[in-house]
N, C-alpha and C positions, 0 to 999 in steps of 0.2 A: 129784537135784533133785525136787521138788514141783512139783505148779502150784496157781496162785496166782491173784488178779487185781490190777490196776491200777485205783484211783478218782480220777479227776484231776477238780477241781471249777473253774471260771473264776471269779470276781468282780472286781469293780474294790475300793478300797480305801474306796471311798465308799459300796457295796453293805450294806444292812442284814436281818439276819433275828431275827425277833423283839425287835426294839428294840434289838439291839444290834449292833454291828459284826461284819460276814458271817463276818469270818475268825477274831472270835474266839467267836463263837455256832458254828463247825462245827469249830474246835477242841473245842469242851466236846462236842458231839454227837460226834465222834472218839473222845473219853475216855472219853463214857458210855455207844460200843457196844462196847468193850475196844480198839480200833485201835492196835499196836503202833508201825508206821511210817509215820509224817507229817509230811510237810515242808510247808511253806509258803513260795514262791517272789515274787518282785515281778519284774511286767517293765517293761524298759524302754520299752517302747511298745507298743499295742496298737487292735486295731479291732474294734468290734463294733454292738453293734444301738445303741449312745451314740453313736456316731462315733469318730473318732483317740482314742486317750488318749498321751500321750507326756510324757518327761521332760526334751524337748530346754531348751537355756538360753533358748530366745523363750516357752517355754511353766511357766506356773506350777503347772501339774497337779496338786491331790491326789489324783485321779483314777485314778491310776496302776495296769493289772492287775495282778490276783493268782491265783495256781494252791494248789490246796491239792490233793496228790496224797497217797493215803494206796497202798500195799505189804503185804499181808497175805494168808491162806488166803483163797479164793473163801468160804467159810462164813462169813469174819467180816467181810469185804466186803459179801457180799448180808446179813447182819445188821445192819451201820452203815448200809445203804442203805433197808431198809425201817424203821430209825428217825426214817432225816435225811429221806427223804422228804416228808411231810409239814412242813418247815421250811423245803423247797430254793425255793420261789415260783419263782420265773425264771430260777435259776443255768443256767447249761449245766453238763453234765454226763456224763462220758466215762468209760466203764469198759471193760478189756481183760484179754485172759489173758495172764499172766506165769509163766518159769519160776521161783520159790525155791531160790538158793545157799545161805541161812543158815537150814538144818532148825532148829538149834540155837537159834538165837533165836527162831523162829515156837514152837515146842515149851516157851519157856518155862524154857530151860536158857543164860542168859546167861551 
């Protein structure tokens, strides 16, 4: 195993950066610091500095949170991080050390 880190980013689905939708303006920043693994999650309810977001059937939310967690070497982590920086305005933002099982894949040998 490697280590690694974890960047999990929150926004809601209504969240904008740079004129365009959060989650697809920090995809393209994902791409354009190399970021191999990154998911993008929707939850089904959430609470934060907006109030409730939820996707119960009384509520017509498009509101709804989002998690954009990216899995890579700590190097290209803290490189995705000092690009998106400047783009992140008020996202929260949570980053941690993680082991790497797939040497093979971070290296580039799919």
């Amino acid at each position: 195993m490697i280590e690694g880190s974890c960047l999990r980013i929150y926004l809601t689905e209504s969240s904008r950066i740079d004129g365009k939708p959060a989650m697809e303006a920090i995809l393209n920043l994902c791409r354009e610091a190399g970021l191999r693994g990154v998911s993008v999650m929707r939850g089904i309810e959430g609470m934060g500095e907006g109030g409730i977001h939820t996707a119960s059937f009384l509520s017509l939310s498009a509101n709804l949170p989002l998690l954009v967690e990216a899995i890579d070497t700590s190097e290209r982590i803290e490189q995705a991080l000092a690009i998106m920086r400047p783009h992140l305005g008020h996202c929260l933002v949570a980053c941690w050390p993680v082991s790497l099982m797939r040497t093979e894949y971070l290296h580039g040998h799919d």
